[in-house]
C-alpha positions in Angstrom: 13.9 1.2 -52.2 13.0 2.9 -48.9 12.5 1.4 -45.8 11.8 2.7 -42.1 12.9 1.0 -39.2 11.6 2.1 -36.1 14.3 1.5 -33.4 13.5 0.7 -30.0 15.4 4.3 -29.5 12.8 5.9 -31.6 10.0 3.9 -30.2 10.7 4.8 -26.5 10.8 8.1 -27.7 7.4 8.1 -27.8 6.4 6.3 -24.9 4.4 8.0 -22.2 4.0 6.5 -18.4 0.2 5.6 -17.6 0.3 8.1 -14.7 0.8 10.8 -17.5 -1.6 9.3 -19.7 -4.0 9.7 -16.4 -3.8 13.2 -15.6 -4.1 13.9 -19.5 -7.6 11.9 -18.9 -8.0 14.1 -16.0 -7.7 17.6 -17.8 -10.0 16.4 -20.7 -12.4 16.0 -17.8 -11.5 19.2 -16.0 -11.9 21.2 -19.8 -15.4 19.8 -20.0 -16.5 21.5 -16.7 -14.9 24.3 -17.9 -16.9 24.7 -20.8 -20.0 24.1 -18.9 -19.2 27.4 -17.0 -18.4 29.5 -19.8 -21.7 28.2 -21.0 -23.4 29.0 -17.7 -21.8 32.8 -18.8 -20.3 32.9 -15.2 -17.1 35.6 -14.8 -13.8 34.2 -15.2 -11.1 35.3 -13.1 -7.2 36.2 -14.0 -6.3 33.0 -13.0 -8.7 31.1 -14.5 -8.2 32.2 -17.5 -4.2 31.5 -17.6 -5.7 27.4 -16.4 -8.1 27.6 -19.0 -5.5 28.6 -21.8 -3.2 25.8 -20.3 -5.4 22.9 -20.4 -6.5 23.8 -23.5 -3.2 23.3 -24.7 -2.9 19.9 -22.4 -5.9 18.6 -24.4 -5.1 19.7 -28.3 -1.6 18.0 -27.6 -3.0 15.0 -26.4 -5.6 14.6 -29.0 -3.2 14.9 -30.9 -0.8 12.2 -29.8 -3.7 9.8 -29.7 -4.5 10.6 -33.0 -1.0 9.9 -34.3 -0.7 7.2 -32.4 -3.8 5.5 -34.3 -2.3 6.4 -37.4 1.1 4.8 -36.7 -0.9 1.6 -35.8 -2.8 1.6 -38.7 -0.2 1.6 -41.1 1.7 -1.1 -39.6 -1.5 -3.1 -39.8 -1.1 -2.4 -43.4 1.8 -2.8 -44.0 1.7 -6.4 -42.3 -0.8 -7.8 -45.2 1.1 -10.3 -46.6 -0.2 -9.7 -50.4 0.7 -5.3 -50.3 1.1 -3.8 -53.3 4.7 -2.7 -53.6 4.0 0.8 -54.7 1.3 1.2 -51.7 4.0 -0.3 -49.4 6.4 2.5 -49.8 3.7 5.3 -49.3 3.1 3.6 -46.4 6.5 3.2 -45.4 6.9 7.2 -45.9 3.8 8.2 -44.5 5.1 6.2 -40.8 8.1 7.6 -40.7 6.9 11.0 -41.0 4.1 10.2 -38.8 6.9 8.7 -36.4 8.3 11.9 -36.5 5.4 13.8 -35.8 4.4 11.9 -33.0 8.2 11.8 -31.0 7.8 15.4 -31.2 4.3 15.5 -29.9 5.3 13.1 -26.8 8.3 15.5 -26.0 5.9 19.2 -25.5 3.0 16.3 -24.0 4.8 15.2 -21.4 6.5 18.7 -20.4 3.1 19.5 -20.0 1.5 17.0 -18.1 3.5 17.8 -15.5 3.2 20.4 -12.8 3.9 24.1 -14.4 7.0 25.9 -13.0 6.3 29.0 -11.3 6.4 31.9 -13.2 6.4 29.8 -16.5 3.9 31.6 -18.8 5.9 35.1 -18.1 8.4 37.3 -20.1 12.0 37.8 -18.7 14.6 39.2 -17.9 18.2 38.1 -18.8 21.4 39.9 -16.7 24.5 39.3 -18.1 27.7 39.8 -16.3 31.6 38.6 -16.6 33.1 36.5 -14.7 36.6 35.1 -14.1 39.5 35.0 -17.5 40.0 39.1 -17.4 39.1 41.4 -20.7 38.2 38.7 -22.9 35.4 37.9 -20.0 34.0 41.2 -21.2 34.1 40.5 -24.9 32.7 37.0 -24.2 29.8 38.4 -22.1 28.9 41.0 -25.2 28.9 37.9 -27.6 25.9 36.0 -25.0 24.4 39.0 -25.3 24.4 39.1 -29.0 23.2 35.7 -29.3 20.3 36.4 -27.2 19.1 39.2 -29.2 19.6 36.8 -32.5 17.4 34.6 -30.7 15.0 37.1 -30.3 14.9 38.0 -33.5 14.7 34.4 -35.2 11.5 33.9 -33.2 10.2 37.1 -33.2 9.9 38.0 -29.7 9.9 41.3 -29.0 12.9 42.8 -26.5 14.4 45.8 -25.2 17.7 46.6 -23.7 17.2 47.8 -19.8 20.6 48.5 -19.1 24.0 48.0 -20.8 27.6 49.1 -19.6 30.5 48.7 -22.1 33.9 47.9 -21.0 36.2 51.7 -20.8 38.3 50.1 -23.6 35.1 49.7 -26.5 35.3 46.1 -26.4 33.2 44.0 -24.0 30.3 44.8 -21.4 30.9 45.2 -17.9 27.2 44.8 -17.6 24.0 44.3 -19.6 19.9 43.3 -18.5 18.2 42.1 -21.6 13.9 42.1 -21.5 11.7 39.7 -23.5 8.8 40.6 -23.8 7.4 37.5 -25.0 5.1 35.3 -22.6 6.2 32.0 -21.8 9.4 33.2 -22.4 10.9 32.7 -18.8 10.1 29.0 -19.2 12.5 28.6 -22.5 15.1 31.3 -21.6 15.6 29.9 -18.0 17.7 27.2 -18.8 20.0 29.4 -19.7 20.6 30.3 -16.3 24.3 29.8 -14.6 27.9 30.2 -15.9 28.8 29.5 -19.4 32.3 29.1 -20.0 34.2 30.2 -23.3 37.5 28.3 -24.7 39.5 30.6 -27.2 42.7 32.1 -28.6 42.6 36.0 -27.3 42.5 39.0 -30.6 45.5 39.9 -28.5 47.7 36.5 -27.7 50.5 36.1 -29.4 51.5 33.3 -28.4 48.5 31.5 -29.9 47.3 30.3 -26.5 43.9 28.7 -25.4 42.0 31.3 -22.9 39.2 30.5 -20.5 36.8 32.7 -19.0 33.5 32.7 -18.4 30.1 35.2 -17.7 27.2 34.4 -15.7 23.5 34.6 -17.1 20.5 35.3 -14.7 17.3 34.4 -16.1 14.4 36.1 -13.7 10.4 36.4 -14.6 8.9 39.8 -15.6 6.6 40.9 -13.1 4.2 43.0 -14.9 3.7 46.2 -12.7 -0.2 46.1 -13.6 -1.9 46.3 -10.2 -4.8 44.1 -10.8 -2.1 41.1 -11.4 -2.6 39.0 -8.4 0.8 38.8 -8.0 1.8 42.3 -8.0 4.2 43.7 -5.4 2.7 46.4 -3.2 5.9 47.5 -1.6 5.2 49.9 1.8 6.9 53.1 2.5 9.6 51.6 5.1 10.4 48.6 2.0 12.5 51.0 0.0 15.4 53.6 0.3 15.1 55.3 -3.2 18.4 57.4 -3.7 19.2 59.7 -7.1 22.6 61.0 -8.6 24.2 62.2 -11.4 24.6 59.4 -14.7 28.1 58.9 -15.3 29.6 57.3 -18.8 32.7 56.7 -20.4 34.3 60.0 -22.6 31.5 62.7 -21.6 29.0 59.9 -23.4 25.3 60.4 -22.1 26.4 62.1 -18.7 23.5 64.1 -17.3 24.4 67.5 -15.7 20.8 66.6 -13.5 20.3 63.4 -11.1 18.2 61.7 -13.4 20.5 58.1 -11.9 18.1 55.9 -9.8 19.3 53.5 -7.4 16.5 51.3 -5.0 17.7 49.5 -2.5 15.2 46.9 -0.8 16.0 47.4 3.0 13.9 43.9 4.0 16.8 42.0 1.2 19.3 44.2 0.9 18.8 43.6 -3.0 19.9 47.3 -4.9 19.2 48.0 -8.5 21.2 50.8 -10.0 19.6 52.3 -13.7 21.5 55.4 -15.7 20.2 54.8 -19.0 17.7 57.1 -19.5 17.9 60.5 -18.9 14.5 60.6 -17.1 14.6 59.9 -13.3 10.9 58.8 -13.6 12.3 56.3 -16.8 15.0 55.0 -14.4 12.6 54.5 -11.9 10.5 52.4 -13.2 13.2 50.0 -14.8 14.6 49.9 -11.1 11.4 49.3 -9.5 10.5 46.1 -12.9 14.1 44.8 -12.3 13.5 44.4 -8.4 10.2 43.3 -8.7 11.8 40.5 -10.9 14.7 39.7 -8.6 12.5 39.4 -5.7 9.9 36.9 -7.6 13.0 34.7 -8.5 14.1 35.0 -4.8 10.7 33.8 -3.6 11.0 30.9 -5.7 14.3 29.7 -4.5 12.8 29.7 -1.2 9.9 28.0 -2.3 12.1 25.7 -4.4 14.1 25.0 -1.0 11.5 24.5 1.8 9.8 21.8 -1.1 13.2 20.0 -0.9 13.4 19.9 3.2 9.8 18.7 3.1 10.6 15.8 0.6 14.1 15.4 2.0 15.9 14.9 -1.0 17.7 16.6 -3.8 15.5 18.7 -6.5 17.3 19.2 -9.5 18.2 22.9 -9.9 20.0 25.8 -11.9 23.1 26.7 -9.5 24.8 29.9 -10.3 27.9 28.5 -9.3 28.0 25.6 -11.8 29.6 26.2 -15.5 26.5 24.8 -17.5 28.1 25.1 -20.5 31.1 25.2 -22.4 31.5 27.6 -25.7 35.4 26.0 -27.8 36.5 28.1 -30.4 39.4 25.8 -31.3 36.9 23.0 -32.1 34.0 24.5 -33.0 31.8 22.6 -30.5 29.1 23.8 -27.9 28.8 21.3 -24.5 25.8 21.5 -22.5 27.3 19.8 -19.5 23.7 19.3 -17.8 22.6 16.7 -20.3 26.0 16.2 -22.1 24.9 17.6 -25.3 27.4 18.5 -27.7 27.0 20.9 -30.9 29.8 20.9 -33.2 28.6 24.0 -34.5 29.6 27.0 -32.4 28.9 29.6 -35.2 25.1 28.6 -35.5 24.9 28.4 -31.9 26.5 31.9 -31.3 24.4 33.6 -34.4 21.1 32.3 -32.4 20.1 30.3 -35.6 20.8 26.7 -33.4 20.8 27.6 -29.7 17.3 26.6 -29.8 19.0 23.0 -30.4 20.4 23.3 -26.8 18.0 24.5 -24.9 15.3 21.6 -26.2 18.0 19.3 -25.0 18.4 20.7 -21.6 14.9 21.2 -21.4 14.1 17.5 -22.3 16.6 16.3 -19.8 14.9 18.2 -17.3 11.4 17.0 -18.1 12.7 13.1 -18.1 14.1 13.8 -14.4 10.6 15.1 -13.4 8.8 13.0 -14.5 10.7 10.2 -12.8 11.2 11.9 -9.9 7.0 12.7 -9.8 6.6 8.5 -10.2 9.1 7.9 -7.9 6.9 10.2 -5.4 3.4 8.0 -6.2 5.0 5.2 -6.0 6.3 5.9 -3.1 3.0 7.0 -1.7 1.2 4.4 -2.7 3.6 1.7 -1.0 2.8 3.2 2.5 
């Protein structure tokens, strides 16, 4: 006979702090007046459209919760009664631990919203891929992130283009690769991804049957559309820029343009350069230069942002560091370690085909949302105290 036992694992789970619960209050509110405006037919702007769209979301998930929440408690009430028929005991039983179920899951994508959005959040991306350290097999290693990425594309059916790709001179491997999504909201999933991911293996060509490490790095930046009504769109001015063209050059005679239809754009203010060959159009190359800087230089401004917010509050935010392996791929034992939330996978061929990679990014993700959320109480409490 079934039962369900709802741990106190399970139960905190669902738990949400009353300062959470409070701003949810707050944006049920703030919808209201919303409506009242729409009513009023008064124009809405870009941006508050992207808060209207939002809070919406805010609300239904809350309603939600609440509603599920009520449920829960109802069936326990029923299933208390002394006297229960045995047959309507076990649909109950069923019915809360699918409910149970429900209702972690709703907490989880609640309380990631409640809290402040990240900037940039409700963008597409774009993904650069590059080896780092452990040689050739750096190469191949950086090819097979890219690979996954486009699986996971795919599963979800986001759209996505290839902006750049180099292969390795010997077929096997990429010395370089920028992968777009253009899927919004993207950035927010696909930015935990960010930093170095290390991969454990035996080498195609070790005879010896040895273990190999080497790594790639992933850089995770917004899209910045290049549609000049966003309010957010970079105007650069005619000193910002030194644009300079050249012949493409490949491996074997592949693709190599007798023109300069090769871009580079170098921002002189950063120093940051983008160099495109893939097209055969200058104008083409162009204009992935100019989208790829435009990108680099929102995710520059954030750092900044991120670090003047961490002088100000004189302590540590948590954030991706480059320098940091995040994660580490094993071949020999099949396993996938996220070493930001110690999550561990012991399925390294679903992660790789994109089919479970999903898996660790909701546990990075959630990790992430816990430490805000305690760091945000920690701040009122804080507050409050002086």
């Amino acid at each position: 006979m079934h039962r369900t036992v709802l741990t106190t694992s399970m139960q905190e789970q669902t738990m949400i702090h009353p300062l959470l619960l409070k701003r949810a209050d707050m944006f049920k509110s703030e919808l209201k007046q919303i409506g009242d405006k729409m009513s009023s037919s008064a124009a809405f702007s870009i941006s508050e459209s992207k808060k209207l769209t939002r809070i919406t979301q805010i609300v239904e998930l809350y309603d939600q919760f609440v509603k599920q929440s009520d449920n829960i408690s109802g069936l326990k009430e029923i299933l208390s009664e002394p006297d229960l028929d045995e047959t309507l005991k076990e649909e109950a039983e069923l019915e809360l631990n699918m409910t149970h179920e429900q209702l972690v899951h709703t907490s989880k994508m609640l309380k990631a919203k409640l809290l402040p959005p990240v900037l940039h959040a409700d963008r597409p991306c774009l993904m650069e891929l590059r080896p780092g350290a452990g040689g050739h097999e750096a190469n191949i290693f950086t090819n097979d992130l890219l690979e996954m990425y486009i699986r996971f594309c795919q599963i979800n059916h986001w759209p996505f283009e290839i902006l750049s790709k180099s292969e390795h001179i010997s077929g096997k491997g990429i010395v370089e690769a920028t992968l777009m999504i253009n899927e919004q909201g993207s950035y927010d999933r696909m930015r935990h991804e960010a930093g170095v991911h290390r991969v454990q293996r035996i080498p195609e060509t070790e005879n010896k049957g040895r273990v190999h490490t080497s790594a790639a790095a992933v850089i995770v930046l917004p899209k910045i559309e290049v549609d000049k009504s966003d309010p957010e769109y970079k105007k650069f001015k005619n000193d910002e820029l030194r644009i300079d063209v050249m012949r493409a050059s490949g491996s074997g005679g592949q693709h190599v343009n007798t023109t300069e239809s090769a871009v580079r754009i170098t921002h002189l203010p950063t120093g940051i350069s983008v160099h495109i060959q893939d097209e055969r159009s200058q104008l083409r190359n162009k204009e992935k230069a100019l989208q790829i800087l435009r990108a680099r230089l929102a995710d520059l401004e954030m750092r900044h942002r991120m670090a003047k917010e961490r002088e100000q509050r004189n302590e540590q935010v948590s954030s991706v560091d480059r320098s940091d392996k995040i994660r580490t791929y094993n071949f020999p034992q099949s396993r996938v370690t996220d070493h930001r939330c110690n999550f561990t996978l012991y399925d390294l061929e679903g992660c790789l085909s994109g089919e479970r990679l999903g898996e660790v990014i909701d546990n990075v993700a959630g990790k992430e949302t816990n430490d805000r959320i305690a760091e945000l109480i920690s701040t009122v409490e804080a507050s409050a105290l002086h």
